[in-house]
C-alpha positions in Angstrom: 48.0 -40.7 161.9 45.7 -41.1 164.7 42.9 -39.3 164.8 41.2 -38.8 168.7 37.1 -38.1 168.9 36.4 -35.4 171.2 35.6 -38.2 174.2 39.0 -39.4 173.9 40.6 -36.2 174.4 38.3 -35.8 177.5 39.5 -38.7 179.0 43.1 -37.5 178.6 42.5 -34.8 179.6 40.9 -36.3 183.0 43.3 -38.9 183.7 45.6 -36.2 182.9 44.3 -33.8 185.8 43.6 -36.9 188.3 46.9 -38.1 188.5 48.3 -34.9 188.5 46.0 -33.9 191.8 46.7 -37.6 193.2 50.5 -37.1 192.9 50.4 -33.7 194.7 47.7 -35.4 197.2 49.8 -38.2 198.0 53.1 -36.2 198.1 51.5 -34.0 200.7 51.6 -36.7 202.8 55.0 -37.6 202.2 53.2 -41.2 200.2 55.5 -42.6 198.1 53.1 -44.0 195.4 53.3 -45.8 192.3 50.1 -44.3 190.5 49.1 -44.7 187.4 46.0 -43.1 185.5 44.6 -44.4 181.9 42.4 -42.8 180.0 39.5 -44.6 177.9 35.7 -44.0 176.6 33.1 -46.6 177.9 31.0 -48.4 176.2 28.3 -45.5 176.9 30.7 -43.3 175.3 31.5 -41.3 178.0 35.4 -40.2 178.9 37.0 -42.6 181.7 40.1 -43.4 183.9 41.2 -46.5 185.2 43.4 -45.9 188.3 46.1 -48.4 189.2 48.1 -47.5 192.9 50.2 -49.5 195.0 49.0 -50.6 198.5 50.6 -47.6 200.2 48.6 -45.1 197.7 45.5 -47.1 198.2 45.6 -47.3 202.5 46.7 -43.4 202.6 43.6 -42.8 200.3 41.2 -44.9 202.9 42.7 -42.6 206.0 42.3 -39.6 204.2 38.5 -40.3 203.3 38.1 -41.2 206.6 39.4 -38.1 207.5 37.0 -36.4 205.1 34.1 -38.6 207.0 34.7 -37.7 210.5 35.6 -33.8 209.3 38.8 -34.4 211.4 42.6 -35.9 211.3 42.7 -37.7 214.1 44.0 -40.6 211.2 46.3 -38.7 209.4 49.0 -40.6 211.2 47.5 -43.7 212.0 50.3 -46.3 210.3 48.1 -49.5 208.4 50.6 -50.2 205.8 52.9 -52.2 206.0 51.2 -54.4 208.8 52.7 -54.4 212.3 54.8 -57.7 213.4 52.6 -59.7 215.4 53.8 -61.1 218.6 55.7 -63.8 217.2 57.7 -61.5 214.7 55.5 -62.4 212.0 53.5 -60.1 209.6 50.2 -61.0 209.3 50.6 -62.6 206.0 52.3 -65.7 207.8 56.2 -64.6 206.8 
């Protein structure tokens, strides 16, 4: 039986409520995201989450800061991902 210290319960329980308020977050803005949230306890002891997201997930998070930064939404439909065909029909990544 596994026995859980009252740290590691607070990290579950905070990567518990993170992904749950990144999920609605990112469904609000129609994101489809592959999210995930792990709990651990640091080396100071203290509860933790390590946050793995697609690049979709990550760019809408960037807007919506920005957003947040300018106390506006003029970049709530600014489109960065996936990256516009250059002139040659190329993405930017050379394909």
């Amino acid at each position: 039986m596994c026995h859980l210290t009252d740290r590691d319960r607070q990290a579950l329980r905070l990567a518990a409520e993170l992904r749950r308020r990144m999920q609605d977050w990112l469904g609000r803005r129609g994101v489809p995201a592959a999210l995930a949230v792990s709990p651990f306890v640091d080396p100071a002891g203290d509860a933790s989450v390590l946050i793995r997201m697609n690049a979709h997930a990550a760019l809408a998070m960037i807007l919506g800061f920005e957003e947040q930064r300018r106390g506006d939404e003029r970049t709530r439909d600014a489109r960065i991902w996936p990256p516009e065909e250059d002139a040659g029909g190329r993405v930017p990544d050379g394909r």
